[in-house]
C-alpha positions as CSV (number, residue, x, y, z in Angstrom):
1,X,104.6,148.3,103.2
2,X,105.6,144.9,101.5
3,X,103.4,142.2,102.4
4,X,104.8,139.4,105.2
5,X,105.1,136.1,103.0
6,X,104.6,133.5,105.4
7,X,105.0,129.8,104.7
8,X,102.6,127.8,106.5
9,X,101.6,124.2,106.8
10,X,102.2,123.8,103.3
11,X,103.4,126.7,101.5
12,X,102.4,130.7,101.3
13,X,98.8,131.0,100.0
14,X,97.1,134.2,99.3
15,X,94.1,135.8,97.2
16,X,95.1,136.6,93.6
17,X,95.2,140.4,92.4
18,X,95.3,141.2,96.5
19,X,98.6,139.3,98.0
20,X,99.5,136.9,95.3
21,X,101.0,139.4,92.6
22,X,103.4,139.4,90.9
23,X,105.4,141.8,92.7
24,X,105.1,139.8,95.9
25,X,105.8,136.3,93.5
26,X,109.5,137.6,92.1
27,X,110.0,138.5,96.4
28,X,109.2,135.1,97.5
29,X,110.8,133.2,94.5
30,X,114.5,135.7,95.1
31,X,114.3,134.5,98.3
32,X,113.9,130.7,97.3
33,X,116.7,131.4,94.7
34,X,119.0,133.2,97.4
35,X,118.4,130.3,99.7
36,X,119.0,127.6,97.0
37,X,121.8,129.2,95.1
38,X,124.1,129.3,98.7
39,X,123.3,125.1,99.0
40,X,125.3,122.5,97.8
41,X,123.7,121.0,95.2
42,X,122.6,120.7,91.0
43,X,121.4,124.2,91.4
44,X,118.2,123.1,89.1
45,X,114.8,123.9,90.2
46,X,111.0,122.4,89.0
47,X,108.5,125.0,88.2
48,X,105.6,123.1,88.0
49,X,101.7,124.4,88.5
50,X,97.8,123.1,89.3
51,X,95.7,124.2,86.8
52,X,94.4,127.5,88.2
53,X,93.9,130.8,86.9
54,X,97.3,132.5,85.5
55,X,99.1,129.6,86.1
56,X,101.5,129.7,82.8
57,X,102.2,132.9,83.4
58,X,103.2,132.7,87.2
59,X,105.1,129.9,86.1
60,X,107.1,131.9,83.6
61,X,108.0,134.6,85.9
62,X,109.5,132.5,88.4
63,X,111.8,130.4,85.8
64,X,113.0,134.6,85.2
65,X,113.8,134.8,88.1
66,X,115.5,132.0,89.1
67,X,117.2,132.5,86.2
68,X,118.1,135.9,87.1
69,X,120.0,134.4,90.0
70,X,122.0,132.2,88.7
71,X,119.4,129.0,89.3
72,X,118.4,126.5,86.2
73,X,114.8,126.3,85.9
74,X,113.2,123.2,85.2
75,X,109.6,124.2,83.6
76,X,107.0,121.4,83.3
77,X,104.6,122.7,81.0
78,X,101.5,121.3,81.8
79,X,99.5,120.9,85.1
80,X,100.8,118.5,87.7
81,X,100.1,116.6,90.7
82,X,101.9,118.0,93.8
83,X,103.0,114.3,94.3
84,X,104.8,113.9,90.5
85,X,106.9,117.0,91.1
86,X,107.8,115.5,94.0
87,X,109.2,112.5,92.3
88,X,110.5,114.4,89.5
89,X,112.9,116.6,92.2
90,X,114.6,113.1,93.4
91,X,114.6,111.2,90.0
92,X,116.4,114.6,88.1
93,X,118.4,114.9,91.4
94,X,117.3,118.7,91.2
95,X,118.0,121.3,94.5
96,X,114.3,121.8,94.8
97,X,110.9,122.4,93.2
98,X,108.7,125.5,93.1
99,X,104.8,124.4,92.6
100,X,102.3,127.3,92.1
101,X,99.2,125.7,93.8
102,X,96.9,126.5,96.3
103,X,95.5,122.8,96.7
104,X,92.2,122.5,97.7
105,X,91.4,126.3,98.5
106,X,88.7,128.0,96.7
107,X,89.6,129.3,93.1
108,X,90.7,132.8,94.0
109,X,93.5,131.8,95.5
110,X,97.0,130.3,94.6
111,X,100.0,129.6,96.3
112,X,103.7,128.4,96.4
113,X,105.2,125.0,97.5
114,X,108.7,124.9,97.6
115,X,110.0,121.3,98.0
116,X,113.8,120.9,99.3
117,X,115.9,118.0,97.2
118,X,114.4,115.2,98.8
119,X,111.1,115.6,97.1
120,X,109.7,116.6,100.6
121,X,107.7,119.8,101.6
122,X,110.3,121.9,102.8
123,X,110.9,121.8,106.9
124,X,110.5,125.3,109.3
125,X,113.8,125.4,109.7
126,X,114.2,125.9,105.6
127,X,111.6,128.4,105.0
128,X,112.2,130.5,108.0
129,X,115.6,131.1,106.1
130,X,113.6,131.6,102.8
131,X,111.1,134.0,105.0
132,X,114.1,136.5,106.7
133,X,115.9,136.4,102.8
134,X,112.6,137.7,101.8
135,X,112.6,140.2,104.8
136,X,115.5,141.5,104.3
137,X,114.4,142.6,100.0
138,X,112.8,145.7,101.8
139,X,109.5,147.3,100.5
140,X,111.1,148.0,97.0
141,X,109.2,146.5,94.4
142,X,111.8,144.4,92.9
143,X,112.4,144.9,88.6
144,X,111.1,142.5,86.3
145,X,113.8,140.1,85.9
146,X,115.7,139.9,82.3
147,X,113.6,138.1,79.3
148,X,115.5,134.4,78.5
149,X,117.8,134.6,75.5
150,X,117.1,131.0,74.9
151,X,113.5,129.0,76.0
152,X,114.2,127.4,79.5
153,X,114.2,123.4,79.4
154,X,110.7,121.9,79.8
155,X,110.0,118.5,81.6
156,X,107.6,116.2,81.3
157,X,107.3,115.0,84.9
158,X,103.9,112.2,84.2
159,X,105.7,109.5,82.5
160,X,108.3,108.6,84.9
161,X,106.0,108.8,88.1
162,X,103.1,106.7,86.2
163,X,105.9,103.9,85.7
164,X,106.3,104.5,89.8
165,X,103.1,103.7,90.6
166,X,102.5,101.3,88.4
167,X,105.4,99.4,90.4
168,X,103.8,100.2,93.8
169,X,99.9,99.3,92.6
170,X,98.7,95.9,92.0
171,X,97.2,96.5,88.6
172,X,96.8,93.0,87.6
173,X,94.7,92.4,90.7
174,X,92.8,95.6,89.9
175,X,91.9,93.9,86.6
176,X,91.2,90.4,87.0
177,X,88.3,91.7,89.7
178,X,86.6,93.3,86.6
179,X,85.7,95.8,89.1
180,X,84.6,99.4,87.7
181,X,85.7,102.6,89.1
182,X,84.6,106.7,88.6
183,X,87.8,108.8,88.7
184,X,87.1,112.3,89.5
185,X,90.2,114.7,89.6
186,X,88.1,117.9,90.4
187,X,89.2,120.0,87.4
188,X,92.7,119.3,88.8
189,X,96.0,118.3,88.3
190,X,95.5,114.7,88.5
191,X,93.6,114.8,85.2
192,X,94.9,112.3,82.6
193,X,96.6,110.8,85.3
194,X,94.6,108.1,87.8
195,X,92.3,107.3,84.7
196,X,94.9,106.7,81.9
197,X,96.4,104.4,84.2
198,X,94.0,101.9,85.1
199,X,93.1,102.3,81.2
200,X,96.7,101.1,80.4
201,X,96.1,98.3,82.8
202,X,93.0,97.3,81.0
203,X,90.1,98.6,84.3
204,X,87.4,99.8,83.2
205,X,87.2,103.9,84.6
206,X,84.4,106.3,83.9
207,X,85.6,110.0,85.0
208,X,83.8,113.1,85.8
209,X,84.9,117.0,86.0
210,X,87.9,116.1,83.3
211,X,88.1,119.0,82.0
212,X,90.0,122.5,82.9
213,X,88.0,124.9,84.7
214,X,90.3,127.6,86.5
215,X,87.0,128.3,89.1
216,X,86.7,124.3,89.9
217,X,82.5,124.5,89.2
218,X,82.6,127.4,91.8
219,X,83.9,126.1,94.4
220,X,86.8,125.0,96.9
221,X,88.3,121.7,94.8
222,X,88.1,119.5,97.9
223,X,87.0,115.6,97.6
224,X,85.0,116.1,100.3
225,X,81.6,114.1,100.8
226,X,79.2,117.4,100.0
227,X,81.0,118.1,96.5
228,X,80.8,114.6,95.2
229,X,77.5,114.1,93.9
230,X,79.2,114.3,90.6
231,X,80.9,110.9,91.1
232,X,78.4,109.4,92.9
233,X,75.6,109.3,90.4
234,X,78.2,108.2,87.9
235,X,79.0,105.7,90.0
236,X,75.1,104.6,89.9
237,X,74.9,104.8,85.9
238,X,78.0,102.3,85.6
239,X,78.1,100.2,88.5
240,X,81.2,101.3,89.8
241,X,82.0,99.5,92.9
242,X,84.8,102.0,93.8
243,X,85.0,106.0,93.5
244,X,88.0,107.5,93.6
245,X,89.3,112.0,94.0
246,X,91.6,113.9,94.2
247,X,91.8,117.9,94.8
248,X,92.9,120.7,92.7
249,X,97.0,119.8,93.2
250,X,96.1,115.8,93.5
251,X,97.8,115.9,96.8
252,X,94.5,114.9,98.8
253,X,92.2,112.4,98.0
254,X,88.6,110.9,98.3
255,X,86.5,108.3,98.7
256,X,83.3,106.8,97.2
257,X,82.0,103.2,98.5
258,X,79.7,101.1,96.1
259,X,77.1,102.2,97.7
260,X,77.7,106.1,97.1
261,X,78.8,106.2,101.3
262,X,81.7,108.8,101.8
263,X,84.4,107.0,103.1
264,X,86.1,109.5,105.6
265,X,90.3,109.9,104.7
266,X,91.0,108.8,109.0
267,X,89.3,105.1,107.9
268,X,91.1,104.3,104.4
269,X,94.1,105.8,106.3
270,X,93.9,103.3,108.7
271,X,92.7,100.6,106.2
272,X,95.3,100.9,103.9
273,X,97.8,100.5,106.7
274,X,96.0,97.0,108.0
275,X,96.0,96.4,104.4
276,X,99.4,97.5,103.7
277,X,100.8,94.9,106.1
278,X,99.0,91.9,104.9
279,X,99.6,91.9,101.9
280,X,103.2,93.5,101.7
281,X,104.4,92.3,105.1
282,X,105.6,95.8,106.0
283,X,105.9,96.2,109.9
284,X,108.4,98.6,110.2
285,X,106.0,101.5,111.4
286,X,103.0,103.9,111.1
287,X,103.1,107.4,111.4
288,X,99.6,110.1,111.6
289,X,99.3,113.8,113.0
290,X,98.1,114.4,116.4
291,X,94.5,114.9,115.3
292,X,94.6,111.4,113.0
293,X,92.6,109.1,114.5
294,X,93.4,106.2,117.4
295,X,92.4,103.8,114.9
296,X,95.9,103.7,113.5
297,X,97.0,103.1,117.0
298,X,94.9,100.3,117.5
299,X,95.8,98.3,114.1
300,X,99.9,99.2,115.2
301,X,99.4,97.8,118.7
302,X,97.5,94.4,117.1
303,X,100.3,93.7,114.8
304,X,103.1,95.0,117.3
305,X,104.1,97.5,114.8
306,X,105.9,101.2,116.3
307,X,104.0,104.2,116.0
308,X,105.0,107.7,115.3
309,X,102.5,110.4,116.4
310,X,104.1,114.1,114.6
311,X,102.2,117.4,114.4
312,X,100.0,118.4,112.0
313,X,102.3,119.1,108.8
314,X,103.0,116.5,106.2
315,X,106.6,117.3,106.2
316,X,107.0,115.8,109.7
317,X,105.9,112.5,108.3
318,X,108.2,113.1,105.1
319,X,111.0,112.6,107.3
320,X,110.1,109.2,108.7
321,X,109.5,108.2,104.8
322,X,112.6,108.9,103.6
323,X,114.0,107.2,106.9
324,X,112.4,104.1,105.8
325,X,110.7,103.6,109.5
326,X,107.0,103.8,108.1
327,X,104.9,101.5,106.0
328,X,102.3,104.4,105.7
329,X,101.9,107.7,107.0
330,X,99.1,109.9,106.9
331,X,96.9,112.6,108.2
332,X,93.0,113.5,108.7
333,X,92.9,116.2,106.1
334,X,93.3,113.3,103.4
335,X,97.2,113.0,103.0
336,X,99.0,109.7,102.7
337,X,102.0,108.6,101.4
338,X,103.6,104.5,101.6
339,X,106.6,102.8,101.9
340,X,109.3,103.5,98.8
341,X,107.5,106.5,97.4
342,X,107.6,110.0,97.6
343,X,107.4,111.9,101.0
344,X,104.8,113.9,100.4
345,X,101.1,113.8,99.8
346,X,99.8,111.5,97.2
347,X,96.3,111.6,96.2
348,X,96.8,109.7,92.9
349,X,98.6,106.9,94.7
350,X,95.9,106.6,98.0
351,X,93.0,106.6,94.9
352,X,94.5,103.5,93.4
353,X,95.7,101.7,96.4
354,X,92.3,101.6,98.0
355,X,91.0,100.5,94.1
356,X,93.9,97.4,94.5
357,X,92.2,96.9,98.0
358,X,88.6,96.4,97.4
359,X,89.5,94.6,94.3
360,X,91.9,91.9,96.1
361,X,89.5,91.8,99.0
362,X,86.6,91.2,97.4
363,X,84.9,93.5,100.0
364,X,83.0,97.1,100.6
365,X,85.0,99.3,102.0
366,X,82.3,99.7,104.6
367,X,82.6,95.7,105.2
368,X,86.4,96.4,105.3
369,X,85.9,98.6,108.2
370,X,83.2,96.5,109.9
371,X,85.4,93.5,110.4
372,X,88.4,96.1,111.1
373,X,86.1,97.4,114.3
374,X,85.6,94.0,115.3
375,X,89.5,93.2,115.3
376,X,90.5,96.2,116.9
377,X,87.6,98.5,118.6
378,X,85.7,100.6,117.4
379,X,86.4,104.7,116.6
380,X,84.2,107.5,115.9
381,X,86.5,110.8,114.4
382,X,84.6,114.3,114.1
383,X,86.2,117.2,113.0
384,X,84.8,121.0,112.8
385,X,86.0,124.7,112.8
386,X,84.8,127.0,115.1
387,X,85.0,130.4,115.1
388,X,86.6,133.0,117.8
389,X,85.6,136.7,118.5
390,X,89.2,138.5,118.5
391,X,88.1,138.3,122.6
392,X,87.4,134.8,122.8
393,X,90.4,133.5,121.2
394,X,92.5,135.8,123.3
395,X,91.0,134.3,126.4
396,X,91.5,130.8,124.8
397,X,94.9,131.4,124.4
398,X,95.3,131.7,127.6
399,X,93.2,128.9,128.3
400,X,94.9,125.9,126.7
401,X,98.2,127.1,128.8
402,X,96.8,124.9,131.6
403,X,96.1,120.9,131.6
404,X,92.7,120.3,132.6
405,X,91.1,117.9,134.5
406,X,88.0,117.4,132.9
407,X,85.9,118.2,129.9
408,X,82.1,117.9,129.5
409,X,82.6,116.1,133.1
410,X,84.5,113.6,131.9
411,X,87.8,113.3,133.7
412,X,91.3,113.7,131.8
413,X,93.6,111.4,132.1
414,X,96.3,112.3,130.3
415,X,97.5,115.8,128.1
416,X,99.1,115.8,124.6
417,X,100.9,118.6,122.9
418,X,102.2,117.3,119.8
419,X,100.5,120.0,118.7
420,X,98.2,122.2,119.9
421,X,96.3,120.6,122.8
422,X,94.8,116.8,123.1
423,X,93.3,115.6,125.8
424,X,92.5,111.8,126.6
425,X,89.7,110.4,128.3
426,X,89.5,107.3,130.6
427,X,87.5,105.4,127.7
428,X,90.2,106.3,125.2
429,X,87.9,109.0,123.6
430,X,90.1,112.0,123.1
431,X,89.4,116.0,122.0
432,X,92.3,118.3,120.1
433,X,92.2,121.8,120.0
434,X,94.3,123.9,117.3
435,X,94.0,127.1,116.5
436,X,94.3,128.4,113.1
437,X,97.6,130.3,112.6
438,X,96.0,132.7,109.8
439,X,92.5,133.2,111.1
440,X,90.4,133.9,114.5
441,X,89.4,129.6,114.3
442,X,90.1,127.0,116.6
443,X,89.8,123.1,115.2
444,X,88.4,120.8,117.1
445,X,89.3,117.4,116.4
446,X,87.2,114.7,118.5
447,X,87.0,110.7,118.4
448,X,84.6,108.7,120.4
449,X,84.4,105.0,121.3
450,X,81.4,104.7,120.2
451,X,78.8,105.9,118.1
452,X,76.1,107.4,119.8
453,X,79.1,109.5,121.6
454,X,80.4,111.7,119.0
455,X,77.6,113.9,119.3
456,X,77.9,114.2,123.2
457,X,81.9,114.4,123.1
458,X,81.6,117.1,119.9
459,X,79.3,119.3,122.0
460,X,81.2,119.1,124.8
461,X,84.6,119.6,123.1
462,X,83.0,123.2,122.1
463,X,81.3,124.0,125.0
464,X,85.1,123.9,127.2
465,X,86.1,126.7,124.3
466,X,83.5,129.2,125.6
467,X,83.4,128.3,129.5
């Protein structure tokens, strides 16, 4: 029996050699081509790729296919950021973009993206009609789609979004600081892209892991605070005041203060949107997921600014980009995009716009968020996974049907469900539950008020799972 191909929060991922095949690759690319080749449209599609194991090749067999079906395929022939395909789609005008990535998961896997022709990730309403076209191909293994009589055209997607954000960034700001930074791209797609850059613009960068290694060191490529010891003694040897990430796709990012503190994404979110408005005067809006944290609401409510709260799912926020009513939108998981650029993650982009902000401010980022606390309140995010026994998560289920009235013994005061289920305390504290659509897990997303809380609040946000 064919395998289900499923496209999730962002895209179909699978292990390679067990669900991503090839077989199962030319069924989930016909059914892209099916969907694309019945829209209205340039009927051109960008095949673009991370760095990761077989990459080329999986690239290759899709531009077959789409081929096969009557769909130009756009091949860019090196390793790009999720967020320069994006802007490659809207400047070529192209119907789409299929990006063989699997982000930040470990190096056994890959994965699709398929971006619709806004640049954005594609909505459920697109890939449940990419999902039932891929249904309805049956169990057959489908042939090997015909060899090209001619190469396909190639396109070299770095040049044109590099001149982007060099219009968004404040380069010149970057530079007269004489501040240093440590770039490191993870063995990713963002290589020869953050740190050539500020090089044009004359910044002094030192990078780390730029190089291609299609098992990332070993591990997941995530810019996460445990995997980047690498940056931060780097940062020690040159003095760099600033350290900037990005995962294997370049669609996440993180961040290193001067003093080698992890800066966690809900903060810079939240600082790059203060930020954002002071110095661009934006104050049409802020968007975050459900399970972003209140921080954002407090900055909106200080400058009277709307707020959108969307589910988890970068593609929800896509949509209020491209409807010009955010400044900035972003979510926990280290996704942000601004005003006037693509809607979709940008790792690259968050990197150098918090570089532009420490520069111009003259400040630590850990300063930054000091006098932000003192503006606004103070906010304490935790996140953590826990996992189910196939009879605990069927009673949970159940479970987070109801409202209830209290947590921990704290009373509830009010029920979210965005998505999944978030429930507010008197103090403003909050908890989120959502369970993992491909695995026995339940996130639990909590935020104190203050700091010697988040332990208290965490505990009793896991405790409620079991009771």
């Amino acid at each position: 029996m064919a395998v289900e191909i499923k496209f999730g929060t962002s895209g179909w991922r699978a292990i390679v050699a067990e669900e991503f095949t090839v077989a199962n690759i030319r069924r989930a690319v016909t059914g892209i081509a099916k969907y694309v080749a019945a829209q209205p449209g340039s009927g051109s599609v960008l095949v673009g790729r991370d760095p990761r194991f077989l990459g080329e090749s999986f690239v290759a067999e899709a531009a077959k296919v789409l081929a096969s079906h009557g769909v130009k395929p756009l091949v860019i022939p090196h390793a790009a950021p999720t967020p320069a395909i994006s802007y490659a789609v809207r400047r070529l005008k192209a119907s789409g973009a299929i990006n063989f990535t699997a982000s930040h998961n470990p190096p056994e896997y890959n994965g699709i993206k398929f971006s619709t022709p806004d640049g954005a990730p594609a909505l459920p309403e697109v890939t449940k009609q990419i999902e039932s076209l891929i249904k309805k191909l049956g169990d057959e293994t489908l042939p090997a789609p015909p060899e090209p009589k001619e190469k396909f055209e190639e396109v070299d997607v770095k040049p044109d979004y590099l001149k982007r954000i060099g219009e968004l960034v404040d380069f010149a700001a970057i530079k007269k600081s004489g501040i240093k930074v440590v770039f490191d791209p993870f063995w990713g797609a963002a290589r020869g892209y953050s740190c050539h850059i500020l090089r044009d613009h004359g910044v002094e960068v030192a990078t780390v892991h730029d190089y291609r290694d299609v098992l990332f060191g070993g591990h997941a490529p995530e810019p996460d605070d445990h995997l980047l010891a690498d940056c931060k003694a780097r940062m020690k040897e040159t003095g760099a005041k600033i350290g900037i990430a990005t995962d294997g796709d370049a669609d996440r990012f993180g961040i290193v203060d001067e003093d080698g503190t992890f800066i966690q994404p809900n903060y810079i979110i939240a600082l790059l949107f203060d930020y954002l408005v002071e110095t661009r005067g934006w104050k049409n809006g802020v968007a975050k997921s459900v399970a972003t944290t209140n921080l954002i609401n407090a900055v909106a409510e200080s400058y009277g600014v709307p707020l959108y709260e969307t589910p988890v799912g970068f593609k929800y926020i896509g949509e209020l980009i491209n409807q010009d009513k955010i400044a900035i939108g972003g979510e926990e998981s280290a996704g942000l995009t601004i005003r006037g650029h693509v809607p979709e993650k940008d790792g690259v982009i968050a990197g150098l716009l918090v570089t532009e902000m420490v520069a111009r401010r003259g400040k630590s980022l850990g300063a930054q968020l000091k006098e932000l606390f003192a503006r606004v309140g103070e906010f304490y995010p935790n996140r953590e996974n826990f996992r189910l026994t196939p009879e605990v998560k069927e009673k949970f289920v159940e479970k987070v049907k109801e409202d209830p009235s209290e947590i921990g013994g704290r009373k509830v005061t009010s029920v979210v469900r965005t998505d999944g289920l978030k429930l507010i305390l008197a103090d403003g504290s909050w908890v989120c539950y959502r369970l993992s659509g491909t695995e026995p897990v339940v996130r639990v997303y909590s935020e104190a008020r203050k700091a010697s809380d988040v332990e208290p609040l965490s505990e009793a946000a896991k405790s409620w799972v079991l009771e």
